[in-house]
N, C-alpha and C positions, 0 to 999 in steps of 0.2 A: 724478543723472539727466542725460541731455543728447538733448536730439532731433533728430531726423535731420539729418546737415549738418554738426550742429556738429563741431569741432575739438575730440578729447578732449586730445591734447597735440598741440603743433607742433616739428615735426625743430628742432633745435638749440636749444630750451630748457633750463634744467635740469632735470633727473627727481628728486624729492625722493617720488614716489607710483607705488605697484604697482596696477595692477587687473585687478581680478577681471572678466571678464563674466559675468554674472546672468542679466542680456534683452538680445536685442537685437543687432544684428550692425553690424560696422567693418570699413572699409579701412585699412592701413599705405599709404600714398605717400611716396616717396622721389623728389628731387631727383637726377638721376643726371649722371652726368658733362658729357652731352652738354648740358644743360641742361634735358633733359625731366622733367617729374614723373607718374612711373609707379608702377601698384600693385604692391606687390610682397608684399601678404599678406591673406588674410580672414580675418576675426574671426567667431567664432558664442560663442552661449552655452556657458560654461565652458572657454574658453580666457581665457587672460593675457598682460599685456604692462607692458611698466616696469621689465622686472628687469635689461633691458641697462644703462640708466642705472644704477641702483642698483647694481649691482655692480662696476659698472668707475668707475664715479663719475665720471661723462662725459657731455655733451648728449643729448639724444634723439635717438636716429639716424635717425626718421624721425615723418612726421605720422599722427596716428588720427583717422580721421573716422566720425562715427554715421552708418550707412544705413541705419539704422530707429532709433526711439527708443531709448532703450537705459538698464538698469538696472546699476550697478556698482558691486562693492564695491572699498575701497579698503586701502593701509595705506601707514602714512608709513614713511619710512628704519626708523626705531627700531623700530619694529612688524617689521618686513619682515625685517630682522637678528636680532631678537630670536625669530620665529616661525618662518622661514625658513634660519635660515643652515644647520643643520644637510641639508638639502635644496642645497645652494648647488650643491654639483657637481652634480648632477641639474639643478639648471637652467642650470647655463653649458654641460651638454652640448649641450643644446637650442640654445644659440650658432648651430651649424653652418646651422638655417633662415634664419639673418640675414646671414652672412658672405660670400656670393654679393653681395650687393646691400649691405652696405658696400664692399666691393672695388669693383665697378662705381663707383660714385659717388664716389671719391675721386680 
């Protein structure tokens, strides 16, 4: 659980965890070239996020923050491969919503 505010991950840590949202709604903010930190995604309940680290095995490429309380399920690396992978290309498609906004920010 984490409540409003908090920082569910921060851009450039490691991603070892997928989540689920349950409850509860998040911003993605991203650090952009310019040096601005701008939204560049909303979260509501039953969307996901975590799989870009996970699958390219690579920092977080940006922050989640709770704007409301928020309930979420999780799964570790091995969970997430093992539950997941067969789904893999289905969600690297999904890539394309992020790729705008890694390119900007590099």
């Amino acid at each position: 659980s984490f409540k409003a505010g908090d920082f569910v991950v921060r851009e450039g840590e490691r991603g070892d965890v997928f989540f689920f949202i349950e409850e509860g709604q998040a911003i993605a903010t991203k650090v952009m070239k310019s040096g601005k930190e701008e939204t560049v995604y909303n979260y509501k309940p039953g969307d996901y996020f975590g799989e870009l680290a996970l699958l390219r095995d690579t920092p977080r490429a940006a922050n989640i923050i709770a704007q409301t309380d928020m309930k979420l399920v999780t799964l570790d690396r091995a969970s997430f491969k093992r539950l997941l992978g067969p789904l893999e290309d289905i969600l690297r498609r999904n890539f394309t919503r992020y790729e705008k906004y890694t390119v900007l920010s590099e």
